[in-house]
C-alpha positions in Angstrom: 116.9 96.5 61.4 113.8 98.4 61.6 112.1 99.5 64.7 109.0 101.2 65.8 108.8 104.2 67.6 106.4 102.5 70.6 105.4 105.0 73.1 105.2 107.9 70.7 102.7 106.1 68.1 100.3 105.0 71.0 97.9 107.6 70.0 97.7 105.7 66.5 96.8 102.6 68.1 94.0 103.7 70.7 91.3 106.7 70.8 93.2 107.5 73.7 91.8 110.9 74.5 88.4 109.8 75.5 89.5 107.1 78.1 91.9 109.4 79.6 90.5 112.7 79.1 88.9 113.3 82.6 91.7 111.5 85.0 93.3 113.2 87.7 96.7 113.4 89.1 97.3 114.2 92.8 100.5 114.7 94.5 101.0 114.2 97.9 104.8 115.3 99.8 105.7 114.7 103.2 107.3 118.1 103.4 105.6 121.8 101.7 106.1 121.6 98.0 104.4 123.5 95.0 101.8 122.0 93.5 101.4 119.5 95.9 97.5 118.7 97.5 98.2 116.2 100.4 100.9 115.6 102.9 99.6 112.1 103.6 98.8 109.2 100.7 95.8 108.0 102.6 94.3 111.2 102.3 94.5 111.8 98.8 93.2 107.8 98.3 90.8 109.6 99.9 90.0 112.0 97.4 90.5 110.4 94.5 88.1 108.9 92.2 87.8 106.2 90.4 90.3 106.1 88.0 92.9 108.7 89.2 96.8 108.6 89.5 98.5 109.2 92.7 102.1 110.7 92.4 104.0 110.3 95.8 106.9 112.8 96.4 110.1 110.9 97.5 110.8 111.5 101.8 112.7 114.0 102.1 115.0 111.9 105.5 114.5 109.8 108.6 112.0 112.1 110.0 109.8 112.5 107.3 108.8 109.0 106.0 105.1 108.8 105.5 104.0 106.8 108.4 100.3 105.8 108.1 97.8 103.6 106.7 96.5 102.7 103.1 93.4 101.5 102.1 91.9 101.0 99.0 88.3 99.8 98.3 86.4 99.2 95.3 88.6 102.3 93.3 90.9 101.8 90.2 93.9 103.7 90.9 97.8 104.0 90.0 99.9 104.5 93.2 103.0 105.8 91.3 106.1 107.0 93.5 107.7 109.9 91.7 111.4 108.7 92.3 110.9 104.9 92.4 112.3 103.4 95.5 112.4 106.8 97.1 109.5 106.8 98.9 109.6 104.9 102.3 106.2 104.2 103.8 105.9 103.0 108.0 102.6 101.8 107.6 100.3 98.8 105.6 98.5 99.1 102.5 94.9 97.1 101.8 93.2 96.4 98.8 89.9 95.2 98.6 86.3 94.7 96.8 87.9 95.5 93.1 85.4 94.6 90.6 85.9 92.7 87.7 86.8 96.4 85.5 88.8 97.9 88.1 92.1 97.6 88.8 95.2 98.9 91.5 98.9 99.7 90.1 101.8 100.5 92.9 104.9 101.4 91.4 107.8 102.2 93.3 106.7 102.5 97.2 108.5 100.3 99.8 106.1 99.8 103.0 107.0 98.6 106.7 104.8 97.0 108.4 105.4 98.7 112.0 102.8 98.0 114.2 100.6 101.1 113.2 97.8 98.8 111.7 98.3 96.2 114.1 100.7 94.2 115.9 100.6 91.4 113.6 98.6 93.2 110.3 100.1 92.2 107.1 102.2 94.8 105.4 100.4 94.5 102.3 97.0 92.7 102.3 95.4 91.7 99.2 91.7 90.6 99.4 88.3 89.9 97.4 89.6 91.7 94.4 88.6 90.4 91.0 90.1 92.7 89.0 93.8 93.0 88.6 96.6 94.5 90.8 99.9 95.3 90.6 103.2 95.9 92.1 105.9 97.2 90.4 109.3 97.5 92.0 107.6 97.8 95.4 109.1 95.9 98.5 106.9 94.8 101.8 108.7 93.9 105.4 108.2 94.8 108.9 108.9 93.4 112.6 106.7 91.7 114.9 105.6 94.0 117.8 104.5 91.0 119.7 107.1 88.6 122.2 104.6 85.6 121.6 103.9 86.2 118.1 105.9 85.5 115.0 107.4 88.2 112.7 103.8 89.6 110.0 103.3 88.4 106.6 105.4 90.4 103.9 102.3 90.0 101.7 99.2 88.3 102.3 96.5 87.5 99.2 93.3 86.3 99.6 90.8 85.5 97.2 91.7 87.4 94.4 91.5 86.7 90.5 95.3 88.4 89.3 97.9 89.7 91.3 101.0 90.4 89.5 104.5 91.2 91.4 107.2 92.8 89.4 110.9 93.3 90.9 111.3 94.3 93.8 111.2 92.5 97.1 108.6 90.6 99.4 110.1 89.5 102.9 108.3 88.4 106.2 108.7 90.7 109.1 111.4 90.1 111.7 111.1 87.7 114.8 110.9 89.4 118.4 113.0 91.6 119.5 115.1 93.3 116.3 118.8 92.5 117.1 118.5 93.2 121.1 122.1 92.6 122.8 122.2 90.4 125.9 118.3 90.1 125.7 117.3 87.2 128.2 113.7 87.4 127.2 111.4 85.4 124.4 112.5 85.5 121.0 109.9 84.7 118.3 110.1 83.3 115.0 110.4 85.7 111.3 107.2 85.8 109.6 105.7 84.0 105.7 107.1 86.2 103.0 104.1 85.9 100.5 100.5 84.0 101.7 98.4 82.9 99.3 95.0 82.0 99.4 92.5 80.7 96.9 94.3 83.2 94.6 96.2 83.5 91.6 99.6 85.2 92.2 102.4 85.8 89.0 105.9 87.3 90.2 108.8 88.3 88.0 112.3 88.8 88.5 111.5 89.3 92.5 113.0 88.4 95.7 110.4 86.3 98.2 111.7 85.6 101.7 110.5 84.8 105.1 111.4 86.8 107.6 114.6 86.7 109.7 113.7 85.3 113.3 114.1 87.5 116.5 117.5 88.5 117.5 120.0 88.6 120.4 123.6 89.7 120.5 125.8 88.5 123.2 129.4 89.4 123.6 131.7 86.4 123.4 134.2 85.1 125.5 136.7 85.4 122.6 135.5 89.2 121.7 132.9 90.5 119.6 129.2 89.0 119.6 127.3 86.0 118.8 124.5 86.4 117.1 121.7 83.9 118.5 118.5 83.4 116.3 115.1 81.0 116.2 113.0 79.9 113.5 113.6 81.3 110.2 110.2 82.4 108.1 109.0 80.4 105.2 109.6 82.1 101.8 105.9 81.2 100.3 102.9 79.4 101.9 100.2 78.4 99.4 96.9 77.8 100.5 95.5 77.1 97.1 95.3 78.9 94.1 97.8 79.0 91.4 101.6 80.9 91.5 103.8 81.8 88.7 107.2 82.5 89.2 109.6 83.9 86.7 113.1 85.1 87.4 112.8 84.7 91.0 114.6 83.9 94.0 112.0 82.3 97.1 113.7 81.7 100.2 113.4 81.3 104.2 114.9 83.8 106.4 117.6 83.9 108.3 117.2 81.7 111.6 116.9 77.6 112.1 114.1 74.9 111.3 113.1 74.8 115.3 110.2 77.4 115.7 110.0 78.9 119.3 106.0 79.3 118.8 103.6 77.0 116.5 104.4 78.8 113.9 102.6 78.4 110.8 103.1 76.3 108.5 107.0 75.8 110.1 110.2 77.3 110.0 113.0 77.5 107.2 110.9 76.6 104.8 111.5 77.9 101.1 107.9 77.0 99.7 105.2 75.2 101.6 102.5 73.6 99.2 99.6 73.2 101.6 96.3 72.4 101.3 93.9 73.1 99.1 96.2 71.5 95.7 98.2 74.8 95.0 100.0 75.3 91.7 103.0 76.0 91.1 105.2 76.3 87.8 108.4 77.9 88.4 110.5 79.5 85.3 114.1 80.1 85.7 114.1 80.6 89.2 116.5 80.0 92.1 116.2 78.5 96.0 113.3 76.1 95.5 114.8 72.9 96.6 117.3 74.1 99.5 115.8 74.3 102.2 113.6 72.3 100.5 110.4 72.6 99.6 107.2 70.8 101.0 104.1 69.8 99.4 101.1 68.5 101.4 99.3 68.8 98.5 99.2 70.3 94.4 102.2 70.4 92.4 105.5 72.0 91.6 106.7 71.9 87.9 110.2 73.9 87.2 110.8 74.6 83.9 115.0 75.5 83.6 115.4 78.5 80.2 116.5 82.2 80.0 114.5 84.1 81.4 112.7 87.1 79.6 111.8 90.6 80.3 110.8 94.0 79.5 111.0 97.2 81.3 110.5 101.0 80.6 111.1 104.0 82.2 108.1 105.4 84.5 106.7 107.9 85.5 107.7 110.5 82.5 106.4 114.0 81.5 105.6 114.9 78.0 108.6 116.4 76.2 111.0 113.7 78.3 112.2 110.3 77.0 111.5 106.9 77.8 113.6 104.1 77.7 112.3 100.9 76.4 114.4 97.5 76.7 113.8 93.9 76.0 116.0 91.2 77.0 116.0 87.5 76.3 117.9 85.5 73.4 120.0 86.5 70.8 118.2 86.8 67.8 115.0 86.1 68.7 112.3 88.9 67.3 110.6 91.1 70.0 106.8 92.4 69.5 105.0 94.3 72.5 101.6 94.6 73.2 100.0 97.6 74.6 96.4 98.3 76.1 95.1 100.6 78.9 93.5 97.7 81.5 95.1 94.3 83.0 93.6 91.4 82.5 94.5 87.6 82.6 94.7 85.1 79.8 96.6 81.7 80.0 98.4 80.9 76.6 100.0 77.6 77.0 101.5 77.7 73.7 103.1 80.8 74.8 104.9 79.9 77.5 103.0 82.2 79.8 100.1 84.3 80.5 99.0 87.2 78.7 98.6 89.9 81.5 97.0 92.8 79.3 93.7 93.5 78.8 91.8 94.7 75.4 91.7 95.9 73.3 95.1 95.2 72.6 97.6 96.4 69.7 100.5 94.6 68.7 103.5 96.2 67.9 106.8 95.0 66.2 110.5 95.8 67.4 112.6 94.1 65.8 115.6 91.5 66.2 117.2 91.5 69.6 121.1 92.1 69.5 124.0 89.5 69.9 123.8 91.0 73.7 120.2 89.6 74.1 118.6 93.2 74.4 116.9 96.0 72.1 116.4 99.4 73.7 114.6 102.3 71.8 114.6 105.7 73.5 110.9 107.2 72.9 110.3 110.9 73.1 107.2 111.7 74.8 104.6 113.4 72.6 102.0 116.3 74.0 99.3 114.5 75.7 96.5 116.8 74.5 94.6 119.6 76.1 93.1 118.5 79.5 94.7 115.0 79.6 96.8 115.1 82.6 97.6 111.7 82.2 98.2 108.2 80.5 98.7 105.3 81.6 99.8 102.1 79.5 100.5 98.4 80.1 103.0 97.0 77.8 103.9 93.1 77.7 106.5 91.9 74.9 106.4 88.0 73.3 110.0 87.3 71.9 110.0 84.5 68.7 112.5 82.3 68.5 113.7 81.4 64.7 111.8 78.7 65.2 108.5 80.6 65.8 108.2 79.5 69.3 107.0 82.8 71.0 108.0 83.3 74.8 105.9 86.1 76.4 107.8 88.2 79.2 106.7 90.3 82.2 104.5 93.1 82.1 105.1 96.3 82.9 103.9 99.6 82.8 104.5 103.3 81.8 102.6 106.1 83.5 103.0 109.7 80.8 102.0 112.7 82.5 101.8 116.0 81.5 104.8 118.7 81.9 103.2 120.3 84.8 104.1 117.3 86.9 
């Protein structure tokens, strides 16, 4: 079986040089460490221009975590944490006013929404953007800082032309108060998981879940505690727009359908369709019908298939390997596309969306194994004089022996030069 050597052979498929040439990569660490410009990721958002890559330093403990505010207007950027997972933010991020050229990409950073931008402020707010962002293996959560208010949105999205979620997890904050033992006061309900608004939203291979509902702890009569809890937050609420789910799990959070405020749009609810005719196709995933989901108006199609994916190691230096692997069905033939900007083309035929941008080059893998998966280890080339970075946007399309072609997930691989 012949294979192409993907990552290394980019240069072959792209002037890449001139498009990457003057991008700049800042590091930020919570703690004093060479080479590294900022202590806080909002200042070196700050900095940045158009078109720069961010490289967060993991927290070093408990005491450490960044805990601050993210804002993003009108800049392309790539948000990339170092060790992915490893960086723990107490804090919100915004995105806003993207044009239709410019795009965000968050790899890697898990946020809590803690009060600092607000008692209720989404932990990640998404608005006005008409050009594409992702999240990569990012999760969103927090707790309501409010006894009369319910728990804040995991994500809220407003207006915006492509927002793509990859892994990770997206869960409403927690009901008041967080797990208080023999608390006598209000307890309020967990808050939406993902909000969408006049937007179109696609999410792979991701957890989305309401929040749990504030929490008491009373000792029992029989030893131990009871746990005592109120309305559990609604996975999704649509408000319009369209949402493409892939691999996914959507579910309330822990709690009971009886919300203790008017809680929008209601409690223990997996997916609320409201108004506005949302849309909703829904491929190989889970927890859409129990607790069940409601539809005031648009549609819900599920589509039951294996589901496919891609995924590659990121960030990496120059000199270092990255691991590429696609998944799906046994002997079906695996080609990837690569190109430098997102972008957002619906190919019914394909059984998806092509989430890539051109130009475009098409690449061929080859046959998948009798496990359902083809890896390739790629050593990273020299970049180039000056070029302290790359960064690529891959999507694969598996064929069938039938010539039906599935597309997968995107992803993305950030390449940066050995000095990082």
């Amino acid at each position: 079986m012949k294979t192409i050597a993907l990552l290394a052979g980019l240069a072959l498929a792209f002037d890449v040089t001139a498009g990457h040439a003057q991008g700049t990569v800042w590091t930020v660490s919570s703690i004093p460490l060479p080479g590294a410009q900022f202590s806080k990721i909002s200042d070196a958002i700050a900095a940045a221009a158009d078109g720069d890559v961010i490289l967060v330093q993991p927290s070093a403990g408990a005491s450490d975590y960044y805990v601050e505010n993210l804002v993003v207007e009108a800049k392309s950027l790539t948000i990339q944490a170092r060790v992915p997972g490893d960086v723990v933010i107490y804090g919100s991020l915004r995105v806003s006013g993207l044009g239709a050229a410019q795009s965000v990409l968050v790899r890697g950073l898990r946020l809590w929404a803690s009060g600092v931008a607000g008692p209720q402020a989404p932990c990640i707010h998404l608005r006005d953007n008409y050009g594409g962002v992702w999240f990569e293996g990012a999760a969103s959560g927090g707790l309501s800082q409010s006894a009369t208010q319910p728990g804040p949105p995991g994500l809220l999205v407003e207006n915006c032309a492509a927002v793509v979620l990859i892994g990770g997890e997206f869960r409403g904050g927690w009901g008041y108060p967080y797990y208080a033992v023999e608390y006598f006061g209000p307890r309020t309900d967990g808050g939406v998981g993902l909000h969408i608004v006049q937007s179109s939203v696609f999410v792979y291979d991701a957890l989305v879940r309401g929040g749990t509902s504030g929490t008491a702890e009373w000792k029992s009569l029989f030893g131990g505690f009871v746990t005592v809890y109120d309305g559990a937050g609604t996975g999704v609420w649509m408000e319009g727009g369209t949402l493409h789910l892939d691999g996914c799990e959507v579910k309330p959070g822990l709690g009971t359908d009886e919300c203790s405020q008017a809680t929008a749009p209601g409690c223990d609810i997996g997916l609320y369709l409201g108004a506005g005719s949302p849309q909703v196709t829904a491929f190989d995933s889970i927890g859409l019908g129990d607790p069940p989901t409601y539809v005031q108006s648009g549609a819900l199609q599920k589509i039951l298939g294996v589901s496919r994916s891609i995924s590659a190691t990121s960030p990496v230096r120059e000199g270092e390997v990255s691991k590429l692997k696609v998944s799906g069905v046994p002997r079906d033939w695996a080609v990837v596309g690569v190109a430098a900007q997102p972008g957002q083309l619906a190919l019914p035929a394909w059984s998806g969306t092509m989430l890539l941008g051109g130009p475009t080059a098409l690449l061929v893998l080859g046959e998948l194994a009798p496990s359902g998966e083809l890896s390739h280890d790629t050593p990273i080339p020299e970049l180039g004089p000056a070029i302290q970075f790359q960064r690529w946007l891959l999507q694969a399309g598996l064929i069938d022996p039938d010539g039906v072609v599935t597309l997968t997930e995107p992803t993305s691989v950030l390449l940066l030069d050995a000095a990082y």
